[in-house]
LUMGUTOR-799147 format. One record per atom (N, C-alpha, C): residue in one letter; x, z, y. Coordinates in steps of 0.02 Angstrom, whole numbers, padded with zeros to 5 digits, always signed. Layout:
residues N
aXZY/...
end
This chain:
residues 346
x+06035+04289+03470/x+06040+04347+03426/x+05973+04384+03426/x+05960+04410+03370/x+05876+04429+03363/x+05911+04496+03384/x+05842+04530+03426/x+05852+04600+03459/x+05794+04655+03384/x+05831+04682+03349/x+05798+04733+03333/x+05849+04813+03348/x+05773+04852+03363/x+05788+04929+03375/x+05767+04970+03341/x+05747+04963+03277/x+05710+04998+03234/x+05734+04993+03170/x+05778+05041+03118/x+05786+05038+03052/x+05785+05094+02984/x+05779+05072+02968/x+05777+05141+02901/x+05836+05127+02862/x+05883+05176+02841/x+05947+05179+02803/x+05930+05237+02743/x+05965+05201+02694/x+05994+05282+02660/x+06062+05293+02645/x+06080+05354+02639/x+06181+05344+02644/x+06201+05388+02603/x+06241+05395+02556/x+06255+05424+02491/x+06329+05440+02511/x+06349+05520+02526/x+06423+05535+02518/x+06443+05520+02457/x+06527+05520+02458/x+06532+05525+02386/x+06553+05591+02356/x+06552+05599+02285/x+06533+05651+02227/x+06626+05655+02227/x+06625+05722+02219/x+06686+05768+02217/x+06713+05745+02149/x+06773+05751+02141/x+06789+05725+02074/x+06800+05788+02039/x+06818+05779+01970/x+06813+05845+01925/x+06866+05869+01937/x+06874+05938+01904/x+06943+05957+01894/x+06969+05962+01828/x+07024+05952+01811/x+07076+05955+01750/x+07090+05985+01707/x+07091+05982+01629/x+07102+06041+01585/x+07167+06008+01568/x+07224+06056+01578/x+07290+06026+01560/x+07343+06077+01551/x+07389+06069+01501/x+07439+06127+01491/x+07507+06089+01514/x+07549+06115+01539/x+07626+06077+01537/x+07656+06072+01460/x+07685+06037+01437/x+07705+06025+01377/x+07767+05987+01382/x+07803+06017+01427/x+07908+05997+01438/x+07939+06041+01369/x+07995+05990+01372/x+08039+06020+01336/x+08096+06071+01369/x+08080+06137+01333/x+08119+06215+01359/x+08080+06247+01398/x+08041+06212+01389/x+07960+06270+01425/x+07932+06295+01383/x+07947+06342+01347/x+07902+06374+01296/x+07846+06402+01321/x+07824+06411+01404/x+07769+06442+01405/x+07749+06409+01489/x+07720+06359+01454/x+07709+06297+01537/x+07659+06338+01555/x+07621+06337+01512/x+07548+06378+01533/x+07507+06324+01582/x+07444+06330+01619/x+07389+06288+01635/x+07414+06231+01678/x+07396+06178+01682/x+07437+06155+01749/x+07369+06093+01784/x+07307+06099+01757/x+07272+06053+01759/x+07248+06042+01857/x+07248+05990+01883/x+07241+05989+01956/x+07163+06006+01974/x+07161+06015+02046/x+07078+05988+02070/x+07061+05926+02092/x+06997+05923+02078/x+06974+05846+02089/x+06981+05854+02166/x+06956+05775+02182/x+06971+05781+02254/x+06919+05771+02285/x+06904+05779+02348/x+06853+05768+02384/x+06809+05698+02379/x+06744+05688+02412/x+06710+05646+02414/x+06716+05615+02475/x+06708+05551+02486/x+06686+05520+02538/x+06641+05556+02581/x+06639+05545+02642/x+06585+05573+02697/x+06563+05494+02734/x+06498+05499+02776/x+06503+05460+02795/x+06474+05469+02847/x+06486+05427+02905/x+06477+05434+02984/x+06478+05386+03027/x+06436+05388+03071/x+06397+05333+03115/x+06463+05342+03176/x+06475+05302+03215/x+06499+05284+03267/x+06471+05223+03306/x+06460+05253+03376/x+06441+05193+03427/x+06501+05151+03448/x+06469+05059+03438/x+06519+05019+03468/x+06483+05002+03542/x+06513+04976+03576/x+06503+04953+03648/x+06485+04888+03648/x+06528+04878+03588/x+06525+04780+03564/x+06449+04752+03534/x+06403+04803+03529/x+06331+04783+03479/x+06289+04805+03523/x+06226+04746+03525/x+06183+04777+03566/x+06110+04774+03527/x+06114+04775+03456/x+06063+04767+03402/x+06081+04789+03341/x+06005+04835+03298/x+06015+04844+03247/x+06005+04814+03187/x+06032+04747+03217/x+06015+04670+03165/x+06038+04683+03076/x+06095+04719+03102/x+06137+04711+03019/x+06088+04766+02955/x+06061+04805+02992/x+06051+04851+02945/x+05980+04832+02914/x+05967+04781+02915/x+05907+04736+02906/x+05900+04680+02846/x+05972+04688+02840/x+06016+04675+02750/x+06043+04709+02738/x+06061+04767+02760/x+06102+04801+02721/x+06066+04890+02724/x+06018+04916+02660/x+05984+04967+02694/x+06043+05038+02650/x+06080+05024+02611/x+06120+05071+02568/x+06201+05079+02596/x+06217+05124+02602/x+06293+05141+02618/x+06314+05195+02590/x+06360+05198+02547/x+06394+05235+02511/x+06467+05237+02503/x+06476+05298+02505/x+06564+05340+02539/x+06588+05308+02453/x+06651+05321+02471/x+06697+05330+02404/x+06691+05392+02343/x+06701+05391+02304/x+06683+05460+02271/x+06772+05499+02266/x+06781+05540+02275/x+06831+05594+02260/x+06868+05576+02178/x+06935+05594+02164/x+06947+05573+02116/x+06961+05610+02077/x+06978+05621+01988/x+06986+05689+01954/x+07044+05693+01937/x+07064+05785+01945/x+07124+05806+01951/x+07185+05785+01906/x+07230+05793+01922/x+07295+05769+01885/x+07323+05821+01834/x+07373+05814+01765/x+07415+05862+01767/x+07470+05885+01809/x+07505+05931+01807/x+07559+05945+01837/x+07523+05979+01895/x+07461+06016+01910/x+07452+06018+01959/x+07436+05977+02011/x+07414+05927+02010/x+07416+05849+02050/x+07337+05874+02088/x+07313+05870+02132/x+07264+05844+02141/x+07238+05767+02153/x+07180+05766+02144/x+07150+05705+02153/x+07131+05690+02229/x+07149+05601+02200/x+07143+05573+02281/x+07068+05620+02316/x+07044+05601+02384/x+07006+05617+02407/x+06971+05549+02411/x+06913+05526+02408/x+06883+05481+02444/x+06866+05460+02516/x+06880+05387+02507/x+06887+05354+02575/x+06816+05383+02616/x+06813+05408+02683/x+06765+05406+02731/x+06727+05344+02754/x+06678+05334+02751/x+06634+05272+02769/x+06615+05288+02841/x+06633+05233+02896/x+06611+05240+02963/x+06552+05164+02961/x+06513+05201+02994/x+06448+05139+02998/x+06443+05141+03075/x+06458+05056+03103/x+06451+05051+03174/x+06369+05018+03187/x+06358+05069+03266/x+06296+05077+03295/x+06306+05057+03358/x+06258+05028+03401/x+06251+05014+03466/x+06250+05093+03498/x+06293+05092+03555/x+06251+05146+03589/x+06203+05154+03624/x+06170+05223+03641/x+06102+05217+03620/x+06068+05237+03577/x+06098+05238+03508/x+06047+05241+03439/x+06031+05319+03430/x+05990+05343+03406/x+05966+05390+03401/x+05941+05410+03334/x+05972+05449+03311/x+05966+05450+03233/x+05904+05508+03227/x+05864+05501+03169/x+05820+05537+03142/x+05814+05525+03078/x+05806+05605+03068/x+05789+05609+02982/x+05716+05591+02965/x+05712+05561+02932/x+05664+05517+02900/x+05600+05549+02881/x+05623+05612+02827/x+05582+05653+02803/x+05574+05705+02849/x+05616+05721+02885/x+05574+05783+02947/x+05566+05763+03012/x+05577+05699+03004/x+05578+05653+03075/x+05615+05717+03116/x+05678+05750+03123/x+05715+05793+03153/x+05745+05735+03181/x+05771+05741+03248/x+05815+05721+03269/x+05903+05748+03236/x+05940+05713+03218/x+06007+05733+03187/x+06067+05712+03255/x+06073+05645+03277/x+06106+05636+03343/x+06086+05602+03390/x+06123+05584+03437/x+06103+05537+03489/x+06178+05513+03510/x+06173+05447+03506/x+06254+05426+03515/x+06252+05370+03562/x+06271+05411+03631/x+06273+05384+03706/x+06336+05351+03718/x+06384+05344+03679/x+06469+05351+03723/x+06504+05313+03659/x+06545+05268+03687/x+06582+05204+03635/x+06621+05270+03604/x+06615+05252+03523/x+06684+05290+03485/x+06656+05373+03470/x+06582+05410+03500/x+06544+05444+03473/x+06536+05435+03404/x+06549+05501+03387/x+06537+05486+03298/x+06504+05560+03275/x+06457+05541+03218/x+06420+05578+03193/x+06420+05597+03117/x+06405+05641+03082/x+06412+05629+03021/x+06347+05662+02987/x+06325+05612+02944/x+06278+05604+02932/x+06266+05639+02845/x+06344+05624+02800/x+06325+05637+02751/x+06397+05662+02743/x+06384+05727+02709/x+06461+05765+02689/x+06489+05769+02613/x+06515+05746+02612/x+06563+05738+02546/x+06578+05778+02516/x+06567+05783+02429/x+06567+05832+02385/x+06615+05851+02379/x+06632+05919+02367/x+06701+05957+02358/x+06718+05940+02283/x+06802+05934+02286/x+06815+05920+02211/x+06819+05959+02167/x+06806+05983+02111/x+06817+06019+02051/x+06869+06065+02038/x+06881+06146+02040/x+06926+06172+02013/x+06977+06140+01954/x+07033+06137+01947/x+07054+06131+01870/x+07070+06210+01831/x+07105+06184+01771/x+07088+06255+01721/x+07151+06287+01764/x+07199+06270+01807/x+07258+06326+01831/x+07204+06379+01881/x+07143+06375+01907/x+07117+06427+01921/x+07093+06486+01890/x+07082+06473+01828/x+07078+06501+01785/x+07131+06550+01742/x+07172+06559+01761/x+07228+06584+01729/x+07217+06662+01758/x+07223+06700+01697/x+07212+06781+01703/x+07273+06810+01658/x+07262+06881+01637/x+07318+06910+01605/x+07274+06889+01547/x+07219+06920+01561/x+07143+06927+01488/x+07166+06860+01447/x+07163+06801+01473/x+07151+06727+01459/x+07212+06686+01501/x+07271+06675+01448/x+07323+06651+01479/x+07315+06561+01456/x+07271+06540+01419/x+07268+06459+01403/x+07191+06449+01410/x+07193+06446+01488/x+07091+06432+01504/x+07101+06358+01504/x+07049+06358+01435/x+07017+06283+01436/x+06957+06263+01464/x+06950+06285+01540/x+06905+06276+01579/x+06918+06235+01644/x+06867+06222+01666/x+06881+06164+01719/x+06812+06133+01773/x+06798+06156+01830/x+06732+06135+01864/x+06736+06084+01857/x+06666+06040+01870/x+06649+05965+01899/x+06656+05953+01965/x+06669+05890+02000/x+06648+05912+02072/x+06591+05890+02077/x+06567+05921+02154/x+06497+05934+02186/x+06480+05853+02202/x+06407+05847+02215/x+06392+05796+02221/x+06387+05788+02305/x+06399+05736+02318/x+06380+05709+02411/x+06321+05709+02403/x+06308+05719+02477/x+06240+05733+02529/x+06220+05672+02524/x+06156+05645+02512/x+06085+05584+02520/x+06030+05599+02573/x+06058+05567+02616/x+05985+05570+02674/x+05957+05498+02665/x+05894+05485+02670/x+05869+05451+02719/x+05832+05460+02791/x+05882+05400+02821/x+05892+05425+02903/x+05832+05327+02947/x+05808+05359+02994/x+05780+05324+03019/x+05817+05320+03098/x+05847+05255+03107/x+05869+05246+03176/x+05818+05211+03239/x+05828+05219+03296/x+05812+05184+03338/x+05853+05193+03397/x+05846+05131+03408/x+05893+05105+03480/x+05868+05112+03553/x+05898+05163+03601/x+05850+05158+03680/x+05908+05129+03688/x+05909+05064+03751/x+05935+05040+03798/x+05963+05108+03840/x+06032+05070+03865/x+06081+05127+03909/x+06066+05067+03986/x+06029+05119+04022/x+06015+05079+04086/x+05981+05123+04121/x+06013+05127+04188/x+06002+05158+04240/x+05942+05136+04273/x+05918+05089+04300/x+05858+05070+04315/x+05807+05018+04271/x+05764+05046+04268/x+05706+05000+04218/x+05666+04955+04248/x+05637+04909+04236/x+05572+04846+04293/x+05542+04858+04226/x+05483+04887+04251/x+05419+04880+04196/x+05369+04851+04264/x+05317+04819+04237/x+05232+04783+04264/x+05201+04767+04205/x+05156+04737+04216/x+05105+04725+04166/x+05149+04635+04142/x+05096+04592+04092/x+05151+04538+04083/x+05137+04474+04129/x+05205+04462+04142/x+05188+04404+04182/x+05204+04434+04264/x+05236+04485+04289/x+05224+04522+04341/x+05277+04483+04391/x+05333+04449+04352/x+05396+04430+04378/x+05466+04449+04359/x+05458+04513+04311/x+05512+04569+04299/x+05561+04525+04268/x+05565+04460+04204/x+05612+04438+04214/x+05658+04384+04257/x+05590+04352+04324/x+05634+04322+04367/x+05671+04372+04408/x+05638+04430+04418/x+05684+04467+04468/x+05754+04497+04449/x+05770+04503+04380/x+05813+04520+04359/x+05872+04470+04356/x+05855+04381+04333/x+05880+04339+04339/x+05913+04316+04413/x+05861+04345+04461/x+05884+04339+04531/x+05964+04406+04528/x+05945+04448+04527/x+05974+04506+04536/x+06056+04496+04491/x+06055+04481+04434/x+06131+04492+04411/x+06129+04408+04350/x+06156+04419+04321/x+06178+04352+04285/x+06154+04365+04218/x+06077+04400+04200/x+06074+04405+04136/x+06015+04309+04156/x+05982+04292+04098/x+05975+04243+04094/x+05904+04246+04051/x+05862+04271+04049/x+05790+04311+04020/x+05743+04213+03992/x+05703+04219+03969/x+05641+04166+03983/x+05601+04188+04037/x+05601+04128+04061/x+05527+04144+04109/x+05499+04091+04104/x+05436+04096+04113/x+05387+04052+04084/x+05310+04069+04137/x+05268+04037+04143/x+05209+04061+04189/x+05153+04053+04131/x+05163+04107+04082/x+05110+04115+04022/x+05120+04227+04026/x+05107+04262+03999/x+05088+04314+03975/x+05143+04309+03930/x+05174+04389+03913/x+05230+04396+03865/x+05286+04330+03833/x+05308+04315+03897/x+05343+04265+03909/x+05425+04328+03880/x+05413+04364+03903/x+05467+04421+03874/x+05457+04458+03815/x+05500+04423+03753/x+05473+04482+03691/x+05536+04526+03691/x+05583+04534+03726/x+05643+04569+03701/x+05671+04610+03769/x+05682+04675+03780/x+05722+04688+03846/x+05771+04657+03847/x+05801+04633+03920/x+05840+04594+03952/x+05884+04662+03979/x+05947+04647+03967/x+06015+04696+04004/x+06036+04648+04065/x+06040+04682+04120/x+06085+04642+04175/x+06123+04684+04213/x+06192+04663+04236/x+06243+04709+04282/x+06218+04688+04349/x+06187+04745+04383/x+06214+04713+04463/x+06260+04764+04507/x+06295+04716+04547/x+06349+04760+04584/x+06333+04784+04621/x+06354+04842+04636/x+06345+04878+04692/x+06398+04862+04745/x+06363+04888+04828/x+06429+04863+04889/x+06495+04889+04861/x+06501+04934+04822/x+06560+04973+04824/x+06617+04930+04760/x+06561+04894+04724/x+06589+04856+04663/x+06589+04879+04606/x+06544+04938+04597/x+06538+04953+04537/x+06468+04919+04507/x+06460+04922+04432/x+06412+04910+04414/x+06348+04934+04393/x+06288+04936+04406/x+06238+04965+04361/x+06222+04908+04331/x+06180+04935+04285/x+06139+04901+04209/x+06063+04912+04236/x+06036+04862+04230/x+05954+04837+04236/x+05919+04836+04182/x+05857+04860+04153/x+05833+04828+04113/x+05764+04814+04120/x+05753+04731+04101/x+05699+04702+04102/x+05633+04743+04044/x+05610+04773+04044/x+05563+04797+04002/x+05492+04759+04009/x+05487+04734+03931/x+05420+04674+03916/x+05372+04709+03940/x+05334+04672+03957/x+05255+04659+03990/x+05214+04744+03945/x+05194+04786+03987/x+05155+04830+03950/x+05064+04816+03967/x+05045+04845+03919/x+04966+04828+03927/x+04941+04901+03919/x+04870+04893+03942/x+04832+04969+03928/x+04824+04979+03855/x+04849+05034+03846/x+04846+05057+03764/x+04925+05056+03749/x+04983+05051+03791/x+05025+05042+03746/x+05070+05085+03727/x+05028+05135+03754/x+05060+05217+03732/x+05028+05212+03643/x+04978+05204+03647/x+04975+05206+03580/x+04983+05139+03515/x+05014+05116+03571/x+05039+05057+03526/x+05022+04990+03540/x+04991+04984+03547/x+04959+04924+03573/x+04988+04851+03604/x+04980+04811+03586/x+05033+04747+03622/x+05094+04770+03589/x+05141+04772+03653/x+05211+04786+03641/x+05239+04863+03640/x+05179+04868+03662/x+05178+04976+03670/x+05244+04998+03648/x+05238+05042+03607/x+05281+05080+03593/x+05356+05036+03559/x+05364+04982+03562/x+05419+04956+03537/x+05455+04959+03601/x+05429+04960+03634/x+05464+04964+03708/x+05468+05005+03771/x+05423+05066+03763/x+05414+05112+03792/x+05484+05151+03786/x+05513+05147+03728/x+05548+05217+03725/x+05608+05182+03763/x+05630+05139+03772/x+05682+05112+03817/x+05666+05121+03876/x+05616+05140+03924/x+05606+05186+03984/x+05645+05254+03973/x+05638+05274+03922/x+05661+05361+03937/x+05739+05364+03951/x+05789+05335+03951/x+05853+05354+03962/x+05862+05319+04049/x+05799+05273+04072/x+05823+05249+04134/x+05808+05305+04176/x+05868+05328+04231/x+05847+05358+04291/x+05801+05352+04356/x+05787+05268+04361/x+05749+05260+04415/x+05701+05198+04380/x+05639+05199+04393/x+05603+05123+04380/x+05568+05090+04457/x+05587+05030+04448/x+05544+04988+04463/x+05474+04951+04462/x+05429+04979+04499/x+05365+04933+04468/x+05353+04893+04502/x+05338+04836+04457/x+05314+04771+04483/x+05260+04756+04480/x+05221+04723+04544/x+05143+04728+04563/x+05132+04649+04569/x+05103+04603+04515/x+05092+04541+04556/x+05038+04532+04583/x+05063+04510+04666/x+05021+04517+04725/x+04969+04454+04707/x+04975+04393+04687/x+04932+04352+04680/x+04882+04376+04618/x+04890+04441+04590/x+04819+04468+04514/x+04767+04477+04560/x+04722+04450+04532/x+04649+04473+04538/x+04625+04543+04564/x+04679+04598+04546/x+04667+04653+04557/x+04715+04692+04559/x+04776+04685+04598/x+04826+04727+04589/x+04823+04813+04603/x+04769+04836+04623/x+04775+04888+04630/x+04747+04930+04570/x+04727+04913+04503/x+04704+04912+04448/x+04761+04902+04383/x+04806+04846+04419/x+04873+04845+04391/x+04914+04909+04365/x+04906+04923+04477/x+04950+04995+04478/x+04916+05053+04434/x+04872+05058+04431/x+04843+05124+04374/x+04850+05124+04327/x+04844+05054+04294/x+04847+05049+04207/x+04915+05080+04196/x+04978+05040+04241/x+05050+05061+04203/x+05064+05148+04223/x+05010+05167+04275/x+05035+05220+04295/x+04990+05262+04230/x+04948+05262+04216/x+04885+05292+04146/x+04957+05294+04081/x+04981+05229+04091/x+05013+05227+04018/x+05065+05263+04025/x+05101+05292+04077/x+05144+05330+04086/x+05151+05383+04082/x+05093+05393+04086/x+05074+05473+04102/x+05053+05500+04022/x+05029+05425+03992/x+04991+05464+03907/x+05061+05475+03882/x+05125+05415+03892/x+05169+05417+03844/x+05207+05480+03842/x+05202+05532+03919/x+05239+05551+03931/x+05307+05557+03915/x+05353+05610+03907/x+05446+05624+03890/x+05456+05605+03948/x+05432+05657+04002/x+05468+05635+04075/x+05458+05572+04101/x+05417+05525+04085/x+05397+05466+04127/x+05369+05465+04204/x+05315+05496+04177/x+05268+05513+04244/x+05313+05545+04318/x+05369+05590+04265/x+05408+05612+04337/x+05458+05577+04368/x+05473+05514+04335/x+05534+05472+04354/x+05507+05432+04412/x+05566+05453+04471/x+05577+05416+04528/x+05532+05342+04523/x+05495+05315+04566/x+05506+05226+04543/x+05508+05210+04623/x+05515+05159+04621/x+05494+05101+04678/x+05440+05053+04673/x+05387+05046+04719/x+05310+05005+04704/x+05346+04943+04734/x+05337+04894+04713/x+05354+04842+04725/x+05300+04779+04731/x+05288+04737+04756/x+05226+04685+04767/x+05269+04614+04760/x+05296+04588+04697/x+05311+04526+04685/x+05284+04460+04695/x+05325+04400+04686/x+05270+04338+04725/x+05278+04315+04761/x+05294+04355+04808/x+05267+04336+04895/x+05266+04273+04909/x+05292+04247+04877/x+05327+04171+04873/x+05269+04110+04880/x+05211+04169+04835/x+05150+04110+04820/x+05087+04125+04869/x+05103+04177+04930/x+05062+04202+04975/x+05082+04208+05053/x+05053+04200+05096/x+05084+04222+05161/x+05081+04290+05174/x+05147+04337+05184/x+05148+04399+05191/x+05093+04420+05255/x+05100+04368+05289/x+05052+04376+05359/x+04968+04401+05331/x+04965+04369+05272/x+04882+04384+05259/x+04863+04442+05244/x+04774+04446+05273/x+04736+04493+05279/x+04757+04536+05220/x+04732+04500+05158/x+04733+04515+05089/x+04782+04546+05066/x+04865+04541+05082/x+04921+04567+05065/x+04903+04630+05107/x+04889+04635+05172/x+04895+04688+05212/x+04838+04742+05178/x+04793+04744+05152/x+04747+04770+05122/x+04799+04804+05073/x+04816+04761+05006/x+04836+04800+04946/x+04900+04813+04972/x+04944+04807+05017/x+04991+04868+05033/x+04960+04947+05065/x+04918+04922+05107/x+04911+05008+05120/x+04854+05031+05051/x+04822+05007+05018/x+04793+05039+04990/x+04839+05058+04930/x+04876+05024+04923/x+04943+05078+04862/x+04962+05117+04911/x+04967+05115+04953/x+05017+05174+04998/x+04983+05219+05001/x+04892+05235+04998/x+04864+05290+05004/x+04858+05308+04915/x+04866+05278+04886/x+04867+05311+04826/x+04959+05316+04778/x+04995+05280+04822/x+05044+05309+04774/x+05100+05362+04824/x+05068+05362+04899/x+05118+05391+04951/x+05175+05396+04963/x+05186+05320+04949/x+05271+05299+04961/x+05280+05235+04991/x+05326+05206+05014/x+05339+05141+05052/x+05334+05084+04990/x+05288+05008+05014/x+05296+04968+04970/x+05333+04903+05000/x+05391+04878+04941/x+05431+04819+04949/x+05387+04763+04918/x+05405+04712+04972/x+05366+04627+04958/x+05435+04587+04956/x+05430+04572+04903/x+05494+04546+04877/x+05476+04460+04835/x+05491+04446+04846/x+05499+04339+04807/x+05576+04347+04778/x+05572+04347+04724/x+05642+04342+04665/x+05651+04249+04675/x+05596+04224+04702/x+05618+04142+04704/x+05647+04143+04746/x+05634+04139+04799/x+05663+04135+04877/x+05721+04190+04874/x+05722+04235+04848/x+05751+04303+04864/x+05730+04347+04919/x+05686+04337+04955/x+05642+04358+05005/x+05656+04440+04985/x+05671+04499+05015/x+05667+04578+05038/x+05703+04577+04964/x+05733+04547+04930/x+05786+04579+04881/x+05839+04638+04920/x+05867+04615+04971/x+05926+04650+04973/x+05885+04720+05024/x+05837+04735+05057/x+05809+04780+05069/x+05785+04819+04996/x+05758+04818+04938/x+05749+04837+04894/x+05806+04857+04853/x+05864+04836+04844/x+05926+04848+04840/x+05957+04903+04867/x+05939+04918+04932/x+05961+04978+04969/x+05940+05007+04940/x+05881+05016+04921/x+05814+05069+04920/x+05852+05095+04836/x+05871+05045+04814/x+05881+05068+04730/x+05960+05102+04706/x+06003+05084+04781/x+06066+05119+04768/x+06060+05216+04825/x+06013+05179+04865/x+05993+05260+04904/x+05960+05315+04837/x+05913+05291+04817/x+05911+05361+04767/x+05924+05376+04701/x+05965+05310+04688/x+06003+05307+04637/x+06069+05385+04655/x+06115+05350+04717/x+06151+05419+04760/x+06116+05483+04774/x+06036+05483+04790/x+06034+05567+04790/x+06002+05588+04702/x+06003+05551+04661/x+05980+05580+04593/x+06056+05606+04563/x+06143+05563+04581/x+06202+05591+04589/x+06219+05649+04627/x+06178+05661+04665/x+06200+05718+04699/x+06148+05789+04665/x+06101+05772+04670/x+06060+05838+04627/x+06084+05829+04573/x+06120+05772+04522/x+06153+05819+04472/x+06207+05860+04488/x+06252+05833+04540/x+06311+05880+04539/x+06321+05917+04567/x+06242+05948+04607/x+06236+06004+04629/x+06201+06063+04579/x+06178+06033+04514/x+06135+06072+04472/x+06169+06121+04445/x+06144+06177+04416/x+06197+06212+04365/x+06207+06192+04304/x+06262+06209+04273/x+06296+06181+04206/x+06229+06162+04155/x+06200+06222+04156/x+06139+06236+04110/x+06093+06201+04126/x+06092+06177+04168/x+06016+06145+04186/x+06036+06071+04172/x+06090+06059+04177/x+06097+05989+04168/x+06105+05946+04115/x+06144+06002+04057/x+06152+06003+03986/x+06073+06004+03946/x+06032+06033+03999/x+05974+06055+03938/x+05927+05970+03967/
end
């Protein structure tokens, strides 16, 4: 299935129907007087997240969606049908923006979230509103209103609690493949990953988190660059990241700056998110060597935190790194539910 996260829509409520010029005309009614109905409402239309989609493949043929239109009033007082509501299903995740004010309009995190995007024209008075002492046979009658036209620009962030970003080629989708049952390419070339990878892994307790493999970033990719920004913004909803350091680069401690530079340009809270430094590989080095022992303490004096040497082949310090990712996974749960209402909402 092709992964796209990026689309442009436009969505047309539908148009209110008119209202009615109509007199009763029974027999022994000498004075029916107005009886014309209102039109009826318009279609609306509204996004809802499925659980079941994890791409915004469809909207890639299909860029127009349009509600039902409202129908025009009856005699006898009748109103007109209303028009059918149009629901358009979205991965959750998607994040709607208006096109022309690039405003954010929603964000739809939660299966069965629904949004509405375009509101449906009200239907048409008929001439029985019209009825006065002045003017007892009004041959008058509104139109209905027309539905709301946006064009709306979507994009999709991944719903995932922990992120693996490195530069490309770092390991991020063997380690993930190690870790839960997603099934990524790996390859020993550069952007061997064009697509984020989703994976469940269990926790001791048996619940699940969601992983995501995030493609290979390069310097510049805050501003776009490589895979930059097609994939950056799927960092911002993860709570904890992972960085992956491959210990056999030429220069891993050069590694660590670039992704940390690009983090910091892209900012939206990057720079402040929790991570774990990680030194992948090991597999292809003896942990015993000089050389490993070097670029661990020298990240440790520049990033001042403990570093994991981990082999996704072997599985080598997986399940020590594991701890490490359900320990402050649990205290980032607890400072929320120690936060106040307000602080947590905003």
């Amino acid at each position: 299935m092709q992964f796209i996260d990026q689309a442009e829509i436009q969505v047309q409520a539908g148009d209110g129907g008119d209202g009615l010029v109509a007199f009763r005309r029974e027999k022994y009614v000498p004075a029916g007087g107005p009886s014309g109905g209102n039109g009826g409402r318009g279609g609306s239309v509204f996004l809802q997240a499925d659980e079941n989609l994890q791409t915004l493949l469809d909207f890639c043929y299909n860029h127009l969606f349009k509600a039902d239109n409202g129908q025009r009033g009856g005699p006898n007082n009748r109103t007109g049908a209303s028009g059918r509501d149009l629901f358009i299903s979205v991965p959750c995740g998607t994040v709607v923006y208006n096109a022309e004010t690039n405003d954010i309009l929603g964000d739809l995190t939660s299966s069965g979230q629904k949004l509405c995007l375009a509101q449906g024209g009200k239907g048409g008075l008929g001439n029985q509103h019209f009825l006065s002492n002045s003017n007892r046979a009004p041959e008058r009658a509104l139109p209905g209103l027309p539905g709301e036209m946006r064009t709306l620009r979507l994009e999709l962030k991944l719903l995932a609690e922990v992120g693996i970003i490195g530069l490309p080629n770092a390991g991020k989708s063997t380690l993930i493949s190690a870790l839960s049952s997603a099934r990524p390419k790996i390859a020993d070339y550069p952007f061997t990953t064009l697509i984020p990878n989703l994976g469940v892994v269990r926790k001791p307790t048996g619940d699940g988190t969601v992983f995501a493999d995030i493609p290979g970033l390069i310097a510049g990719a805050h501003q776009g660059i490589g895979l930059g920004h097609d994939f950056l913004r799927h960092i911002e909803r993860t709570r904890l990241l992972i960085h992956l350091i491959d210990v056999t680069s030429p220069d891993p401690i050069a590694e660590y700056q670039t992704i940390q530079q690009e983090l910091r340009a892209y900012g939206r809270g990057l720079p402040d998110r929790p991570q774990i430094l990680v030194l992948s590989k090991l597999d292809a080095v003896s942990s015993g060597e000089q050389n490993v022992k070097t670029i661990v303490q020298e990240l440790q004096s520049l990033a001042q935190t403990e570093i994991f040497l981990i082999s996704a082949v072997t599985r080598t310090g997986l399940e020590q790194l594991l701890i490490e990712v359900w320990r402050l996974l649990d205290q980032l749960n607890e400072a929320d539910a120690s936060a106040p209402i307000d602080a947590v909402s905003s």
